[in-house]
N, C-alpha and C positions, 0 to 999 in steps of 0.2 A: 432671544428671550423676551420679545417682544408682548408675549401674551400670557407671561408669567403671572401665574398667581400669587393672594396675599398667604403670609405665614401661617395664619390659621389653617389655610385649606391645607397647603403642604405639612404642616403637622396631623392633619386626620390623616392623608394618605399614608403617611411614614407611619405612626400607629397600625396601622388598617394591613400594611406589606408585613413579608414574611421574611427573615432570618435565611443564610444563604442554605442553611443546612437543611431547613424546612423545606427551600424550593427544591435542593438536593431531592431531598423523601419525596413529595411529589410528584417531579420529575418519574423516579423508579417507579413510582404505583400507576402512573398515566401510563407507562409504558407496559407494564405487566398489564395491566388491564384491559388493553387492545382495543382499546373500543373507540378510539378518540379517531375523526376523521382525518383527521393526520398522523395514524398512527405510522406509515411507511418511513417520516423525517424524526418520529422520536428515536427511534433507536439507534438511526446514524449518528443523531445532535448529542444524544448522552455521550455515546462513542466520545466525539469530539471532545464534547465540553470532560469526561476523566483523563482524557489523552495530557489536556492541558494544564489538569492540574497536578497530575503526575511531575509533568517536564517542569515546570514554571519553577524558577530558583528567584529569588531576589537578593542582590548584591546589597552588601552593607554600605556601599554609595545610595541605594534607595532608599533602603531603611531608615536612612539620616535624612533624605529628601522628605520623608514622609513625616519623622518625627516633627520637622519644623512646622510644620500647620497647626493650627490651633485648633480645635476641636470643633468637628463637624459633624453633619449628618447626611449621608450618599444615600440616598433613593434612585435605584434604576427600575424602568419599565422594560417588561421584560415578558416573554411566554416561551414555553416549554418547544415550541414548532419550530421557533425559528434560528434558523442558520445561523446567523451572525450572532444571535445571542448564546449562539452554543461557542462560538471562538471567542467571544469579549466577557461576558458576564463571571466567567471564570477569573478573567484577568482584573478583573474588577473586585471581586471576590477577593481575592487572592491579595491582593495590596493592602483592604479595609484589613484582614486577618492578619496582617501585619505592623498594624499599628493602633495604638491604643486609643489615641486620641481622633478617631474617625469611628462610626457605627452604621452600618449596613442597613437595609430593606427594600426587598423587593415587591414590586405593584404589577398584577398582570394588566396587560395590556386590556385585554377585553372585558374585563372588568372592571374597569376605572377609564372610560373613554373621556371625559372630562379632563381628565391628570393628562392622558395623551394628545388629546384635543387641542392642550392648551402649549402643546411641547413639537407642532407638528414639522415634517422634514419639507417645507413647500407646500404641500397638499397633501401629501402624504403621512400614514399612522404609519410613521415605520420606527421599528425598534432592533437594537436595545438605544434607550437613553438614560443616560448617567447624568441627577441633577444633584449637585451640591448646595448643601444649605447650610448652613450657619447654627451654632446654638439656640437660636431663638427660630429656627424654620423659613428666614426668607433664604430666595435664593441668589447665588452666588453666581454660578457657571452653568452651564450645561455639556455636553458632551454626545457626538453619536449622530446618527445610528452606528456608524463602520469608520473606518480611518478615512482620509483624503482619499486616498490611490484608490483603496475599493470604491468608495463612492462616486468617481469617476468612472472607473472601469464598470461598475455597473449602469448610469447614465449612458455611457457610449453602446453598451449592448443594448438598453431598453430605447434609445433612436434610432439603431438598427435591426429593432423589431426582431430581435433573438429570442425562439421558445425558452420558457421559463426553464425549462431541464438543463438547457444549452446555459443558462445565465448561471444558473445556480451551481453546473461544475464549474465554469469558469471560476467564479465567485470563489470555490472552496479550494478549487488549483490556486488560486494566487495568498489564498491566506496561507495554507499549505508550506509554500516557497516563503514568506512574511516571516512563518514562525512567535506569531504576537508582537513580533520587534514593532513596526507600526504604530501597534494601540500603545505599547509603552510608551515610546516616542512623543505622539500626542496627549498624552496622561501626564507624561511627565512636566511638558512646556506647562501644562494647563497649570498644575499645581507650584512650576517655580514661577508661573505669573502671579498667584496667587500670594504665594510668598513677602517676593516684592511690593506686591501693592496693600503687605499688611492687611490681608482680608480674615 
């Protein structure tokens, strides 16, 4: 979080992002609409991303984990193409719509490259990123792009110089076998650190 920005900025972005259900509609119209030069990965990624909100249950051990935080505000960066935001941004989704005291907005990625700029994985604008901020808009945590194990498992294929095609099953095979458990996993530590340290 080193090149975090101040509250103000993150309060325009979060104004400025869209409501999950907006990205929802979006998503659907980009996809009927065919015309986006990624249209081949939106129809897989929607796939994906209703598959999991279909399945996604939350135990009332979470719902209690969640209740305890104090009211925040979740901005992820996010765009309709990519892979991995089609397996996490739901799951992310999915938790803020479960609790009250947390509220949602999403910023596309190419469209606020300053927001991403300033959030980047190494060198890399890669997404999704999950940035928590506080009632007053500084930020708190960050989160992302993909759990440990993927981000590995992807590093090892892009040093062994594996075609993108080749990466990207890989990639969707192992969330696949994961089942979201993973992103929970790290979502969840993220928020009882949080907890603890009364933030």
């Amino acid at each position: 979080m080193a090149n975090q920005m101040d509250a103000t900025e993150y309060a325009h972005y979060f104004q400025k992002g869209v409501d999950f259900d907006t990205y929802c509609d979006n998503f659907r119209q980009e996809d009927l609409a065919g015309t986006s030069p990624y249209a081949e990965y939106l129809r897989l990624n929607l796939q994906r991303q209703n598959r999991i909100l279909r399945q996604l249950i939350l135990s009332e051990d979470w719902k209690s984990a969640l209740s305890k935080l104090p009211n925040q505000n979740w901005l992820v960066i996010s765009e309709h193409w990519c892979g991995d935001a089609a397996q996490i941004v739901p799951v992310i989704a999915y938790l803020a719509a479960n609790a009250s005291n947390l509220s949602l907005k999403i910023c596309y990625r190419d469209q606020n490259l300053p927001l991403m700029d300033a959030h980047l994985t190494g060198t890399n604008r890669s997404i999704p990123k999950l940035l928590i901020l506080d009632e007053g808009y500084n930020l708190i945590e960050s989160w992302g792009p993909r759990p440990k194990a993927a981000q590995q498992l992807v590093e090892q294929l892009k040093a062994n110089n594996t075609p993108f095609e080749a990466l990207a099953e890989a990639l969707h095979d192992w969330y696949a076998k994961d089942h979201q458990a993973s992103t929970l996993a790290e979502l969840r530590l993220l928020l009882e650190r949080m907890v603890e340290n009364q933030v």
